[in-house]
Every structure is written in C-alpha cells, then in structure tokens.
Backbone as XML, in Angstrom:
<?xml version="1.0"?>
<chain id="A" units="angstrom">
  <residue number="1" name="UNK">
    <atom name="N" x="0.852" y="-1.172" z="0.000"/>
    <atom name="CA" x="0.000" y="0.000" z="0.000"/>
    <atom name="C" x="0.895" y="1.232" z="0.000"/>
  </residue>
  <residue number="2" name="UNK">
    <atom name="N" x="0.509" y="1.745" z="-0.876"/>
    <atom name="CA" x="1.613" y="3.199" z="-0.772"/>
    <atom name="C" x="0.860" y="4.467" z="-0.267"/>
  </residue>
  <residue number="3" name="UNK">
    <atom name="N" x="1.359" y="5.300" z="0.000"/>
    <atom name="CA" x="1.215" y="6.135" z="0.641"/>
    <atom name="C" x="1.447" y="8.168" z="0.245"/>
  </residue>
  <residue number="4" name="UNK">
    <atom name="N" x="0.614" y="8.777" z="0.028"/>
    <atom name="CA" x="0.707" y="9.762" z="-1.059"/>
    <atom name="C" x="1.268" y="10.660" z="0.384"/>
  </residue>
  <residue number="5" name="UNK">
    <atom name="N" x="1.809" y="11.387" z="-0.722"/>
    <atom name="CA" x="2.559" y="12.945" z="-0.058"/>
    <atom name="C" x="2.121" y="13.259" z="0.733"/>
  </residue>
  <residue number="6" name="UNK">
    <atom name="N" x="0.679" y="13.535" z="-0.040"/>
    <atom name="CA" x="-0.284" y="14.504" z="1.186"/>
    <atom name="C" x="-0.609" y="13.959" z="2.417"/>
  </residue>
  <residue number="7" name="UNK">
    <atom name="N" x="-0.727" y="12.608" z="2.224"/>
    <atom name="CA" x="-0.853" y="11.656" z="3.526"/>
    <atom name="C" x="-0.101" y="11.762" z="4.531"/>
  </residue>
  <residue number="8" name="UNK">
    <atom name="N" x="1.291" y="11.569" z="4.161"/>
    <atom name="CA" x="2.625" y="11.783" z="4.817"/>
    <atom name="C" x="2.262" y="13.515" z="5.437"/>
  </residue>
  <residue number="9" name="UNK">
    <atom name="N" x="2.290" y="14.216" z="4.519"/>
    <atom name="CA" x="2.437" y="15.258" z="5.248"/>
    <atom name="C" x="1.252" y="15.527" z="6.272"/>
  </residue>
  <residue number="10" name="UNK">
    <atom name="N" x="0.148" y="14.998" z="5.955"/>
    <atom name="CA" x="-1.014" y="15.302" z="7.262"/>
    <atom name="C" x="-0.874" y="15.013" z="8.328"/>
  </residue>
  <residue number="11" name="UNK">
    <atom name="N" x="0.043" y="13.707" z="8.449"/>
    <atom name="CA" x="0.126" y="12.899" z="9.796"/>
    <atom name="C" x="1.582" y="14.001" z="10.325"/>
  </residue>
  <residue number="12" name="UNK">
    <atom name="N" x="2.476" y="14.544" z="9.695"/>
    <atom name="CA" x="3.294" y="15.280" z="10.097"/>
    <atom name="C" x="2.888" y="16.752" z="11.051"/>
  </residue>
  <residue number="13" name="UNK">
    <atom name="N" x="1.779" y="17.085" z="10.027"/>
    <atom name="CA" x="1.481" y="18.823" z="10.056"/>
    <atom name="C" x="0.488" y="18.489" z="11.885"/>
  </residue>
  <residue number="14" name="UNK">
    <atom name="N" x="-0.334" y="17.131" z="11.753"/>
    <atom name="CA" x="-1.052" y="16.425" z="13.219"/>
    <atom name="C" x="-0.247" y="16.866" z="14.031"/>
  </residue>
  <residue number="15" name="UNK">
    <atom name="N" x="0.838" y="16.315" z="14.177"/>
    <atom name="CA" x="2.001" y="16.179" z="15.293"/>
    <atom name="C" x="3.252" y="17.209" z="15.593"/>
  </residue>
  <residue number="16" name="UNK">
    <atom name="N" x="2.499" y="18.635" z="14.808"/>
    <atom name="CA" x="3.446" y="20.106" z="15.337"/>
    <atom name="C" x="4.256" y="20.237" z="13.988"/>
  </residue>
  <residue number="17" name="UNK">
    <atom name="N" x="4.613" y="19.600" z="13.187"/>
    <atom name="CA" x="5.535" y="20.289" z="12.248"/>
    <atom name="C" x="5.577" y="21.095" z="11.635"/>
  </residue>
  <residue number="18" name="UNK">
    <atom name="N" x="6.078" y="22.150" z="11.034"/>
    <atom name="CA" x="5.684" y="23.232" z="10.710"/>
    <atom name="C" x="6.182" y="22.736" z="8.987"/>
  </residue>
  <residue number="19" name="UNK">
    <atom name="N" x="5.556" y="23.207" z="8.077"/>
    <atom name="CA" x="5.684" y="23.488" z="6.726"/>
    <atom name="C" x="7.156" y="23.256" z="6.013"/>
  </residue>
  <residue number="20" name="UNK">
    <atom name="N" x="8.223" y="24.057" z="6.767"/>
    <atom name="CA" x="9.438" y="24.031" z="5.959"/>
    <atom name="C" x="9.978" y="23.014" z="7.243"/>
  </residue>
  <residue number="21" name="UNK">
    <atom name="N" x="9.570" y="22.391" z="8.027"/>
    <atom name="CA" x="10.258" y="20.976" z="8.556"/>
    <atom name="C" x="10.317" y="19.921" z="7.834"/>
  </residue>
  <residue number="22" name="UNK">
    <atom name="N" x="8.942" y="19.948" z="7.250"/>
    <atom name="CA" x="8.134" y="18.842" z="6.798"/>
    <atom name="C" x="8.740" y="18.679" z="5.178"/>
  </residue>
  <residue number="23" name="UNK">
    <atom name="N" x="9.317" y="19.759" z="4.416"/>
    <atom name="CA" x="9.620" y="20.250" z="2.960"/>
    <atom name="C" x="11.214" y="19.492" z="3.346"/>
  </residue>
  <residue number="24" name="UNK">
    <atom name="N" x="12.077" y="19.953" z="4.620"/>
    <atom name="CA" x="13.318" y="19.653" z="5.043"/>
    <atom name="C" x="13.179" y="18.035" z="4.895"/>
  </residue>
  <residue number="25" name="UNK">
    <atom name="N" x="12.774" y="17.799" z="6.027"/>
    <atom name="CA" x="12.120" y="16.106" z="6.156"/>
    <atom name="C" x="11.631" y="15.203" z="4.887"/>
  </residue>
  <residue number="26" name="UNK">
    <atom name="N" x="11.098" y="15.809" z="4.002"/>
    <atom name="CA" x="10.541" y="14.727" z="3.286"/>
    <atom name="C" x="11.582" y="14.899" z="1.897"/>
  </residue>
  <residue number="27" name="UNK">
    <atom name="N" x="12.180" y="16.110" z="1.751"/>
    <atom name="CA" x="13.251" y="16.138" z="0.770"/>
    <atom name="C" x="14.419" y="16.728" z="1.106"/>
  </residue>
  <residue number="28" name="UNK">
    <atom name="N" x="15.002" y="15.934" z="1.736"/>
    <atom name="CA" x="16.276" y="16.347" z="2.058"/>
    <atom name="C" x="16.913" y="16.852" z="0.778"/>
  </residue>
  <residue number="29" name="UNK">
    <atom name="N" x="17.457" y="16.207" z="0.230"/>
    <atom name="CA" x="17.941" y="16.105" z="-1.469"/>
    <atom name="C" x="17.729" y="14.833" z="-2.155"/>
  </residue>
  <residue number="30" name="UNK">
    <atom name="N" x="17.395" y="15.504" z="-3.889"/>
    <atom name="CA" x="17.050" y="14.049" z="-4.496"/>
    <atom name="C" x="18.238" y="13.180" z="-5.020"/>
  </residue>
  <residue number="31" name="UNK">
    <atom name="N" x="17.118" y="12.003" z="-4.505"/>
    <atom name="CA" x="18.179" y="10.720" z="-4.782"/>
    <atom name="C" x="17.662" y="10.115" z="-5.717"/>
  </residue>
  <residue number="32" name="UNK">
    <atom name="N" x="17.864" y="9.848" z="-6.901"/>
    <atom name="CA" x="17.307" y="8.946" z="-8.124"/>
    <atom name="C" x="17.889" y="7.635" z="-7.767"/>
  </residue>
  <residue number="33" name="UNK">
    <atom name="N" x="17.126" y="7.039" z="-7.902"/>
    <atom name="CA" x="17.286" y="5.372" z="-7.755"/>
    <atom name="C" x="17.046" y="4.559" z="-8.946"/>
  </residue>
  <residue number="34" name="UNK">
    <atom name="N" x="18.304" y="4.239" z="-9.803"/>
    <atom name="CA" x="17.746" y="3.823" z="-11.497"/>
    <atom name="C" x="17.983" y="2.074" z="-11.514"/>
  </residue>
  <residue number="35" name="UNK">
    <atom name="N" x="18.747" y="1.010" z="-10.414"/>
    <atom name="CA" x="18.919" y="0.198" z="-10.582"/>
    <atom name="C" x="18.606" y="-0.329" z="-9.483"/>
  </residue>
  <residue number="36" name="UNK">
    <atom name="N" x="18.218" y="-2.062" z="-9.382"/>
    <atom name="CA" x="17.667" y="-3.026" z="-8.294"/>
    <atom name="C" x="18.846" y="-2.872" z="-7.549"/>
  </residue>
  <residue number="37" name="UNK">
    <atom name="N" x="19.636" y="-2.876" z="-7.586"/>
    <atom name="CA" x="20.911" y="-2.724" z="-6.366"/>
    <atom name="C" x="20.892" y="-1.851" z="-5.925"/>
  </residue>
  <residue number="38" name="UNK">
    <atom name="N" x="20.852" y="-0.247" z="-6.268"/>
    <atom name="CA" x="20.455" y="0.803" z="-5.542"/>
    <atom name="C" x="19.233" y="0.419" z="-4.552"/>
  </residue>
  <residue number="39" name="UNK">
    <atom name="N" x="18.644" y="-0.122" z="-5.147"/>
    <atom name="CA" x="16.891" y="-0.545" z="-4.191"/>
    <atom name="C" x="17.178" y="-0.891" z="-3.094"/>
  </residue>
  <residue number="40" name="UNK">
    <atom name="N" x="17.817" y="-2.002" z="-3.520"/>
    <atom name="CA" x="18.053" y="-3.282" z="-2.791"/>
    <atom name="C" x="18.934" y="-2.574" z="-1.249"/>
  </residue>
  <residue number="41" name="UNK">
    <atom name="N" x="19.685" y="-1.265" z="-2.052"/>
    <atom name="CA" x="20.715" y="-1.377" z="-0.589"/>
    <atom name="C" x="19.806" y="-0.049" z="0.536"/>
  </residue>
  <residue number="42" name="UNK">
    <atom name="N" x="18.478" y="0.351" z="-0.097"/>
    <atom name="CA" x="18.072" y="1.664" z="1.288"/>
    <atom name="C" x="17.405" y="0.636" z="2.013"/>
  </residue>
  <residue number="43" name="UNK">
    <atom name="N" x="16.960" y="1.202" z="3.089"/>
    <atom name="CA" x="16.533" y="0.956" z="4.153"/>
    <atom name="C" x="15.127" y="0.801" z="3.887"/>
  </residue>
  <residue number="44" name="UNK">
    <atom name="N" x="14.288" y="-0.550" z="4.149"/>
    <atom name="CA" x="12.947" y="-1.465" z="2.986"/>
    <atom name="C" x="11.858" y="0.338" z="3.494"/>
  </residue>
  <residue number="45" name="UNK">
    <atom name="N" x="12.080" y="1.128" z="4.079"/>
    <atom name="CA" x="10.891" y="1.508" z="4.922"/>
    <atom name="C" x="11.108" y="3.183" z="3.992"/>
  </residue>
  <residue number="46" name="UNK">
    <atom name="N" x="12.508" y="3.311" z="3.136"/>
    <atom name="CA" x="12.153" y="4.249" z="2.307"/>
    <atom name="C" x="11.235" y="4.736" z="1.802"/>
  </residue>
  <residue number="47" name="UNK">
    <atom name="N" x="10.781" y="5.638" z="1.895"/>
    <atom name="CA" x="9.654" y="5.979" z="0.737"/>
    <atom name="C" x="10.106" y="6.716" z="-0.628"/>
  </residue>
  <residue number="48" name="UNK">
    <atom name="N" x="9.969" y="5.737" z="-2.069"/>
    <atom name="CA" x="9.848" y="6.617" z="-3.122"/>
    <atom name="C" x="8.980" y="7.062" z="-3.724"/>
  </residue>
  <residue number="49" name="UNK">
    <atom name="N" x="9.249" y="8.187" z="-5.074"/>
    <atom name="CA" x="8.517" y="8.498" z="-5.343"/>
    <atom name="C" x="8.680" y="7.669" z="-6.962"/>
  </residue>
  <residue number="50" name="UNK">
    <atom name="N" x="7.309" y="6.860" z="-7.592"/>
    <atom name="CA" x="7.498" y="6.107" z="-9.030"/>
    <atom name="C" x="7.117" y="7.382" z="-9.513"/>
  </residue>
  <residue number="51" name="UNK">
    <atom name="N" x="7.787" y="6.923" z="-11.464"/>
    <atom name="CA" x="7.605" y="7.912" z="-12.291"/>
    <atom name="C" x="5.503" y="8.140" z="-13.299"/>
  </residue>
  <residue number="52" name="UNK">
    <atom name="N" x="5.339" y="6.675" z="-12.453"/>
    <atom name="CA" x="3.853" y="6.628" z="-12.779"/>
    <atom name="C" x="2.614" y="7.132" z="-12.177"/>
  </residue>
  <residue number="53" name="UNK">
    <atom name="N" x="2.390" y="8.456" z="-12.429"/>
    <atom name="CA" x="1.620" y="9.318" z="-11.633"/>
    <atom name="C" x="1.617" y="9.834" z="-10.252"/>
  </residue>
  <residue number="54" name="UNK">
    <atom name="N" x="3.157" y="9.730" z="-9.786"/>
    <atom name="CA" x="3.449" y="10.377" z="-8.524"/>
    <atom name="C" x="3.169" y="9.224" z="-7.369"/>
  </residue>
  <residue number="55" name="UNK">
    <atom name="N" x="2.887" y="8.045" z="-7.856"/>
    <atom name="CA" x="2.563" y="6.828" z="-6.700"/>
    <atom name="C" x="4.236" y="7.103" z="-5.674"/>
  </residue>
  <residue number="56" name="UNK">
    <atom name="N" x="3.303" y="6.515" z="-4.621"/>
    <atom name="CA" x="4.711" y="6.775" z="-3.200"/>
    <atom name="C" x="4.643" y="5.090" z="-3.118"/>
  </residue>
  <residue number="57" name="UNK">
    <atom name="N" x="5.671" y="4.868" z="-3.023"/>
    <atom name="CA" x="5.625" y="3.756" z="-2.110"/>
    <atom name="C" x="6.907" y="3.123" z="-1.365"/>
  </residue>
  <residue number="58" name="UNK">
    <atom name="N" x="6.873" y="2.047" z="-0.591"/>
    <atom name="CA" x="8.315" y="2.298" z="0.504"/>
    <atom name="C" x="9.209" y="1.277" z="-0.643"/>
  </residue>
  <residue number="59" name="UNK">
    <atom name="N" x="10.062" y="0.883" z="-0.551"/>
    <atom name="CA" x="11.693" y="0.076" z="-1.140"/>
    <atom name="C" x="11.017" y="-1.554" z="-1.165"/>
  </residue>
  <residue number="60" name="UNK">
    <atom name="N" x="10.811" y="-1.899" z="0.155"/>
    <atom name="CA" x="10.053" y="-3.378" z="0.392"/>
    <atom name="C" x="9.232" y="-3.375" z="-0.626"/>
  </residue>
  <residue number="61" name="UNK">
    <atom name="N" x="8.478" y="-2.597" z="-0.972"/>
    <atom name="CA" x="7.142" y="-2.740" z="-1.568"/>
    <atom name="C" x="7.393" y="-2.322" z="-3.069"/>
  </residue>
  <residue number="62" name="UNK">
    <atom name="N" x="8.621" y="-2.022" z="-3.451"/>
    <atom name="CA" x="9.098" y="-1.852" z="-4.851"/>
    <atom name="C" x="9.974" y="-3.392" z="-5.238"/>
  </residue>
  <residue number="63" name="UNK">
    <atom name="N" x="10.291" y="-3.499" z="-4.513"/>
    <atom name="CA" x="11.167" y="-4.802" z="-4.301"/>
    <atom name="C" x="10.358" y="-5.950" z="-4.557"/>
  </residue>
  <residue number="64" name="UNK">
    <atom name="N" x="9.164" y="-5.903" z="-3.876"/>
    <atom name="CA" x="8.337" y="-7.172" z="-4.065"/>
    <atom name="C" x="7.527" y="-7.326" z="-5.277"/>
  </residue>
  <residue number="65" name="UNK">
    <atom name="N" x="7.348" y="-6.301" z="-5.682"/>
    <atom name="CA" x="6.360" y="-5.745" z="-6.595"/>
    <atom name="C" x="7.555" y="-6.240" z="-8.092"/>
  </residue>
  <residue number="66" name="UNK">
    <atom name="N" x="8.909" y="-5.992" z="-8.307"/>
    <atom name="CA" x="9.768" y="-5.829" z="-9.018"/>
    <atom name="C" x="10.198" y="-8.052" z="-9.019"/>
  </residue>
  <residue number="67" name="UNK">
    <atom name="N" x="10.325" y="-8.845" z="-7.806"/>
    <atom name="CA" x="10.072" y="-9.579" z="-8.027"/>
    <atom name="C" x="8.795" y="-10.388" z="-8.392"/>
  </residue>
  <residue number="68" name="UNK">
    <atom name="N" x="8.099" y="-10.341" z="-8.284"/>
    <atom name="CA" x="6.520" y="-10.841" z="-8.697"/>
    <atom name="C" x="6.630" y="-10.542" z="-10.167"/>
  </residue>
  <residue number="69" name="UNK">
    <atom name="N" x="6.876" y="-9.398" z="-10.304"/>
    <atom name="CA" x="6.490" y="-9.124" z="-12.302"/>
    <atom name="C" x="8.252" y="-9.657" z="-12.899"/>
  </residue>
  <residue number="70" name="UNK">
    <atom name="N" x="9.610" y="-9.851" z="-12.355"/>
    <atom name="CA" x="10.100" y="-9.863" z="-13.040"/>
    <atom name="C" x="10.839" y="-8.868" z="-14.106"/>
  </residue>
  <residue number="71" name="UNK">
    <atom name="N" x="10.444" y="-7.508" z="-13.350"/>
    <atom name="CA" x="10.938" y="-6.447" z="-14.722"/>
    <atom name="C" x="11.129" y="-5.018" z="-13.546"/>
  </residue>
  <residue number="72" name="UNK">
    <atom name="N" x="12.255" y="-4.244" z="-13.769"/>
    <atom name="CA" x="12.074" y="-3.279" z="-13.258"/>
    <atom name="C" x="11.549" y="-1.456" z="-13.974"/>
  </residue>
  <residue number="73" name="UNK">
    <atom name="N" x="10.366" y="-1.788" z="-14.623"/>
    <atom name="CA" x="9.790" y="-0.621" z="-15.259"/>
    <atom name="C" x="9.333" y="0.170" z="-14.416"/>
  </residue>
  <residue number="74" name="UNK">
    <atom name="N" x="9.589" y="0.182" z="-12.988"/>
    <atom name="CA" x="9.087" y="1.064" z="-12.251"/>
    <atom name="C" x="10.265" y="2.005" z="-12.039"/>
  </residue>
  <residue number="75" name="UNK">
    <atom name="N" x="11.627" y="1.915" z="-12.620"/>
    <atom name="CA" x="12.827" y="2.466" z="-12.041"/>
    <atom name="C" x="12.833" y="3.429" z="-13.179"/>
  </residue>
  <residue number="76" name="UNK">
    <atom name="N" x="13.618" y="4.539" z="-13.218"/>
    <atom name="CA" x="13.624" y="4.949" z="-12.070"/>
    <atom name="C" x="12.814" y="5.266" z="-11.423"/>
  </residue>
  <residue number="77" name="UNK">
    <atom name="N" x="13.409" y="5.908" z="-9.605"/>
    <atom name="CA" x="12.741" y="6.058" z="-8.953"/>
    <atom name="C" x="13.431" y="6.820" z="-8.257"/>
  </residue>
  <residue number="78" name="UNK">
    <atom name="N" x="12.337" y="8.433" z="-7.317"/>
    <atom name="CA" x="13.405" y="9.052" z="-6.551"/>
    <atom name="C" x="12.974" y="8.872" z="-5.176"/>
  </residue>
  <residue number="79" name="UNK">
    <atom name="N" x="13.983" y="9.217" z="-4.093"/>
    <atom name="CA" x="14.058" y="8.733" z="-2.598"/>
    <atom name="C" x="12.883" y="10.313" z="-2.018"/>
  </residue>
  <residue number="80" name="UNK">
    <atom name="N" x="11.810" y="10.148" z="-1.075"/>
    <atom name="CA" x="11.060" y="11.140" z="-1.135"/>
    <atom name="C" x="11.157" y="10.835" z="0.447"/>
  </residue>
  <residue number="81" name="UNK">
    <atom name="N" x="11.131" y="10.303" z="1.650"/>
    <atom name="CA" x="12.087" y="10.012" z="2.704"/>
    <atom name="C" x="12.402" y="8.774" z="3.364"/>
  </residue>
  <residue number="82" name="UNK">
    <atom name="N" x="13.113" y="9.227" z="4.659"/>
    <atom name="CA" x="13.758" y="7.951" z="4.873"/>
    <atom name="C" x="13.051" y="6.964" z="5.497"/>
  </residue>
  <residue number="83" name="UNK">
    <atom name="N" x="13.287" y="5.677" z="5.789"/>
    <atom name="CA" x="12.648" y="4.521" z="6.250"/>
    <atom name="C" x="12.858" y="5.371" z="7.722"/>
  </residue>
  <residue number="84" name="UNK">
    <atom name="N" x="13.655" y="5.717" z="8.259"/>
    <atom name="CA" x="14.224" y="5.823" z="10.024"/>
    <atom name="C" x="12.814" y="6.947" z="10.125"/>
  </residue>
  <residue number="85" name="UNK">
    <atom name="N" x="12.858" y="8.335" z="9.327"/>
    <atom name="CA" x="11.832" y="8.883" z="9.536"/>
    <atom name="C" x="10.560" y="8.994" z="9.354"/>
  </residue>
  <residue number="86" name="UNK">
    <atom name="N" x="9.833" y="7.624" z="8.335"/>
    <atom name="CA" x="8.561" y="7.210" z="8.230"/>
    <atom name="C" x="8.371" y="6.623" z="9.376"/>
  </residue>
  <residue number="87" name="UNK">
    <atom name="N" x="9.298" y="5.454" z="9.859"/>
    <atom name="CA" x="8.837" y="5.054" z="11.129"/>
    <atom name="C" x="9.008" y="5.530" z="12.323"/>
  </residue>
  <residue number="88" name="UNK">
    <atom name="N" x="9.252" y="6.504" z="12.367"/>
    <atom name="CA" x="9.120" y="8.110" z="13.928"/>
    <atom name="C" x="7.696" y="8.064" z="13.687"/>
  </residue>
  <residue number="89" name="UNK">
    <atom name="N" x="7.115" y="8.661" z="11.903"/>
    <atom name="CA" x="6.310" y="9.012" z="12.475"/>
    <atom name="C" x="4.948" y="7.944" z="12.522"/>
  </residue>
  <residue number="90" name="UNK">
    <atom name="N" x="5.173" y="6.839" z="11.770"/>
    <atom name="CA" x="3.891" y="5.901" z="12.164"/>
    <atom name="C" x="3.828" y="5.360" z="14.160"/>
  </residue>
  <residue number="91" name="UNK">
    <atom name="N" x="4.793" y="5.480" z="14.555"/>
    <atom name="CA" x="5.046" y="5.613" z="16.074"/>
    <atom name="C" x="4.221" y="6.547" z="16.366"/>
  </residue>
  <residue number="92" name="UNK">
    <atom name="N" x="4.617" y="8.056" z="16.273"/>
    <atom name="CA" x="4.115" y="8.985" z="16.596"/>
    <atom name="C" x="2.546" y="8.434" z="16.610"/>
  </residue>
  <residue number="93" name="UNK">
    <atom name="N" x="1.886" y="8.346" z="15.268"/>
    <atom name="CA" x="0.589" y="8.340" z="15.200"/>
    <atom name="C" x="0.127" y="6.995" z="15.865"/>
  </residue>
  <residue number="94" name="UNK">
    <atom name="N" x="0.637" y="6.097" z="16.080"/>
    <atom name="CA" x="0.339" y="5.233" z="16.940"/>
    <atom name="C" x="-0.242" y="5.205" z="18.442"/>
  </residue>
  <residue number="95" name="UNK">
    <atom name="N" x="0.929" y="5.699" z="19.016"/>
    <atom name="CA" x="0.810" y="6.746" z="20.576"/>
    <atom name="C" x="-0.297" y="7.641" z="20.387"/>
  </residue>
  <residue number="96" name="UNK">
    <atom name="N" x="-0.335" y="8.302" z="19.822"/>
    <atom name="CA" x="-1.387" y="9.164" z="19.330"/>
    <atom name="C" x="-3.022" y="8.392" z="19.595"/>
  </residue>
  <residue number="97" name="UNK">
    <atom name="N" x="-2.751" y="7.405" z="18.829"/>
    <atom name="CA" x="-4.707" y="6.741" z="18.307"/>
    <atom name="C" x="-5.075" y="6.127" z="19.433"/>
  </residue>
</chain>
C-alpha cells in the first residue's frame, strides 16, 4: 500500500511540524534510484517516489512488486524520505490513536 505525499504530510502537520520541517524532512535532497541494487541497498521503509503518476511507495514494496512481475519498469525512482523517519512518524501516530 503506498502512501501519497499529502498523507505523509497530514500525519506530520497532526504532530506540530511546521511546513518548511516537513519540505526539510521529506526532501532532504534528491536521490534517483535507477537500478535493483540501488533498491536493494536503502533501508525497505524508504519511501519513493514512481515515475507513474506520482505513486509513493516504501523500497520493500518496490522490491516485491519488481520480483513478482520480473521487470524493473518502475525504475527509475526518486528517494522522497527515509525509512528511520517514516517510522518516527507511524510511532508517533500510533501513541497518538
């Protein structure tokens, strides 16, 4: 299941972040990701961004998706944030609910 920008950023903006945290946070700088070994080596909880209508989704879930079909037409792909800081904040919203 992937997970859109705006999503990401709602559960952020919930929990105090202000606008240019959240711009800091979710794009540090871009990372294009054009080969399964690049994939293979972030952290599964990455979130990218595919070149097919802005879909988000984390590394694990490009990975699995990339074995099942056999083909990597989803690559490239750019890094939109990190696995360490998606899971702060699904914590966060956890504690939270």
């Amino acid at each position: 299941m992937g997970l859109s920008h705006a999503a990401i950023e709602g559960v952020l903006i919930s929990h105090g972040m202000s606008h240019d945290e959240i711009n800091r946070a979710l794009a540090p700088s871009p990372q294009i990701i054009r080969t399964a070994q690049e994939l293979e080596a972030l952290d599964p909880d990455t979130a990218l961004a595919l070149p097919t209508g802005g879909l988000i989704q984390t590394a694990r879930e490009l990975i699995d998706f990339m074995e099942v079909t056999a083909h990597s037409l989803c690559l490239p792909a750019v890094k939109v944030a990190e696995g360490a800081h998606l899971r702060a904040c699904r914590e966060a919203l956890e504690r939270d609910t």
